[in-house]
C-alpha positions in Angstrom: -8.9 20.1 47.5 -5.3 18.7 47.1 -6.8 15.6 45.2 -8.3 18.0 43.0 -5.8 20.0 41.7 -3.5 16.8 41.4 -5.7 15.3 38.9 -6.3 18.5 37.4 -2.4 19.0 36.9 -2.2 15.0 35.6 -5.4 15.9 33.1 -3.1 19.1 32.0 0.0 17.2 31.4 -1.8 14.4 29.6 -3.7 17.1 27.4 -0.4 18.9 26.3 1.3 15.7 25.8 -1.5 14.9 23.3 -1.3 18.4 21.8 2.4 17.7 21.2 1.9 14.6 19.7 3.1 14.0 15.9 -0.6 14.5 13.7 -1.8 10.8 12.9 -1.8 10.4 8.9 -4.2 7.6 7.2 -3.0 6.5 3.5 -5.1 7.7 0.9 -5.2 6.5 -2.5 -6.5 8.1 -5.8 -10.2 9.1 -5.5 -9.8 9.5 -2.0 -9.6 5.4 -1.2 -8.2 4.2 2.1 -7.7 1.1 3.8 -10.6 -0.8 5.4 -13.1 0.6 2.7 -15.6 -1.7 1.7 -15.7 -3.0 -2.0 -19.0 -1.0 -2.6 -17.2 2.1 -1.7 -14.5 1.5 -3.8 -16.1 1.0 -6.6 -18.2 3.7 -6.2 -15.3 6.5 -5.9 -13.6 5.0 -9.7 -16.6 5.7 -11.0 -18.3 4.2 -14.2 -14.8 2.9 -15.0 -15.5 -1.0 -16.2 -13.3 -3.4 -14.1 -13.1 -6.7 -13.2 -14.4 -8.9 -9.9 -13.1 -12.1 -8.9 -13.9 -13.7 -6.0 -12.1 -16.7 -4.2 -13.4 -18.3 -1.2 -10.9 -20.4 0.7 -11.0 -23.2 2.7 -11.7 -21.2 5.6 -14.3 -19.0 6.4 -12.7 -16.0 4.7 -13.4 -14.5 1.3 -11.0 -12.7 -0.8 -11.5 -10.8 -3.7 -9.7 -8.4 -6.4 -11.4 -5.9 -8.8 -9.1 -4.8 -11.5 -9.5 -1.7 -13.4 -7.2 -1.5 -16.5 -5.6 1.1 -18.4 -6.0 3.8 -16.0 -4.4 6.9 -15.1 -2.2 7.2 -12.0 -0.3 10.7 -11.7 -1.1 11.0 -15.8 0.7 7.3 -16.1 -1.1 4.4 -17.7 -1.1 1.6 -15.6 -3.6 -1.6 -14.1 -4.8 -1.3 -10.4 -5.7 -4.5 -8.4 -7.6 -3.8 -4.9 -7.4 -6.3 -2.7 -10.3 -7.1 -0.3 -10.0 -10.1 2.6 -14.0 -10.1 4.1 -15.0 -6.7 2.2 -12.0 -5.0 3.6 -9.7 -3.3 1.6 -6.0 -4.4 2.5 -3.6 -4.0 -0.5 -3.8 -2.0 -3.6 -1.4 -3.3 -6.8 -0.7 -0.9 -9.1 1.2 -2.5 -12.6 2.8 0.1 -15.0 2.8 -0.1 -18.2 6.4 -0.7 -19.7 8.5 1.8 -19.8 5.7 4.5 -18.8 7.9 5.3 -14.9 11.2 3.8 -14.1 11.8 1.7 -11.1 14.5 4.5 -10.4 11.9 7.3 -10.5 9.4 5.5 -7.9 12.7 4.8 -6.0 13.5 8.7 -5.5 9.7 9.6 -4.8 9.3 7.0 -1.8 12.6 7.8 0.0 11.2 11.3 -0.4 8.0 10.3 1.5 8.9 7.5 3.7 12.9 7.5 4.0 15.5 4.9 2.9 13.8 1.6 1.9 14.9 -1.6 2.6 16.4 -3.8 -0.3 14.3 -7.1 -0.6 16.0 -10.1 -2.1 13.9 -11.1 -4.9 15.3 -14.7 -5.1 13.2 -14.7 -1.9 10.2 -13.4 -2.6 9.8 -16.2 -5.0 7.8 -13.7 -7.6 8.5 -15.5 -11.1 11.1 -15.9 -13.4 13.7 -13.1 -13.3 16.5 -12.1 -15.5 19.9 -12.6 -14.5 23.2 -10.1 -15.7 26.3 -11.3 -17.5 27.8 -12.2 -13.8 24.7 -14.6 -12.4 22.9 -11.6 -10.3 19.0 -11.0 -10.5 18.2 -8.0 -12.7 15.0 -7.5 -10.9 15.0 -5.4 -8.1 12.4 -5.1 -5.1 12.2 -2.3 -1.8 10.4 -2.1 0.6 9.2 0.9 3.0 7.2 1.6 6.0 5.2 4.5 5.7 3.7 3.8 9.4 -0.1 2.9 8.2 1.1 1.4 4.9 4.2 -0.9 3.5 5.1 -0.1 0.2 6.7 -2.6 -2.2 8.4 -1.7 -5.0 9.1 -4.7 -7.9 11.4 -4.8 -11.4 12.3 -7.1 -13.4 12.8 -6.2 -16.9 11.0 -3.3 -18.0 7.7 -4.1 -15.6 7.4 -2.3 -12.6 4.7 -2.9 -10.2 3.9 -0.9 -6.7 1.8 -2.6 -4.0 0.6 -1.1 -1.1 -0.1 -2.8 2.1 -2.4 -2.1 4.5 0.0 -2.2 8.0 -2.9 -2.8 10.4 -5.1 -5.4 8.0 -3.6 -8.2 10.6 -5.4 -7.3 13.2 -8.6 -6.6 11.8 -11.2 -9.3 13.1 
């Protein structure tokens, strides 16, 4: 009777410790895509929007492919979205704004809101393209980066381009 009510205390504790727990959140993108969904599904939820599908095969036995859908709204801004697949898995979404249509200051503001203070990235490092440099030899392209737990966020200028990607956090482990 003892052994009993032990484990039924443990199987209390571990229950309330669960209730207590912080809610688990899962990234969700616009027209309800996530990570992981396959590139059916994700075509499926845009729609009859016409887009783009290219399809690389590398030297290994893994596929990866992008379907692009231009000139779409994004929070009623015009932008491109890329969706990344590796094996028919969704694991990054690139999202490229048209010019001058959302500062690099404004998407700044709205991810420290969500996720916190990001992380400065050295864009010499990144290697990304050609950048612009001010009147004293320092990049003018800027690039952050946040955790948001399930995703990484990265956050690119230079000139007037700004492009968001979001990473799937877990896509490393899949398979």
């Amino acid at each position: 009777m003892k052994k009993f009510f032990a484990v039924l205390t443990v199987l209390c504790l571990v229950l309330s410790m669960a209730a207590m727990a912080e809610k688990v959140t899962v990234f969700t993108f616009r027209n309800d895509v996530v990570f992981g969904m396959p590139q059916k599904d994700v075509v499926a939820a845009e729609g009859n929007a016409p887009h783009e599908v290219e399809t690389e095969h590398t030297l290994g036995p893994v596929t990866f492919t992008e379907v692009e859908y231009e000139n779409v709204a994004i929070d009623n801004i015009k932008a491109d979205v890329k969706y990344m697949f590796v094996e028919d898995a969704l694991v990054a979404i690139r999202v490229d704004y048209d010019d001058k249509a959302v500062s690099y200051d404004e998407i700044d503001k709205t991810l420290t809101a969500a996720y916190g203070e990001g992380a400065d990235l050295d864009v010499k490092a990144l290697g990304n393209g050609v950048y612009a440099v001010d009147d004293e030899g320092r990049p003018e392209a800027k690039a952050k980066l946040w955790n948001g737990g399930d995703v990484l966020v990265v956050v690119e200028q230079d000139e007037d381009d700004v492009d968001v990607t979001y990473l799937d956090a877990v896509a490393a482990y899949l398979k």
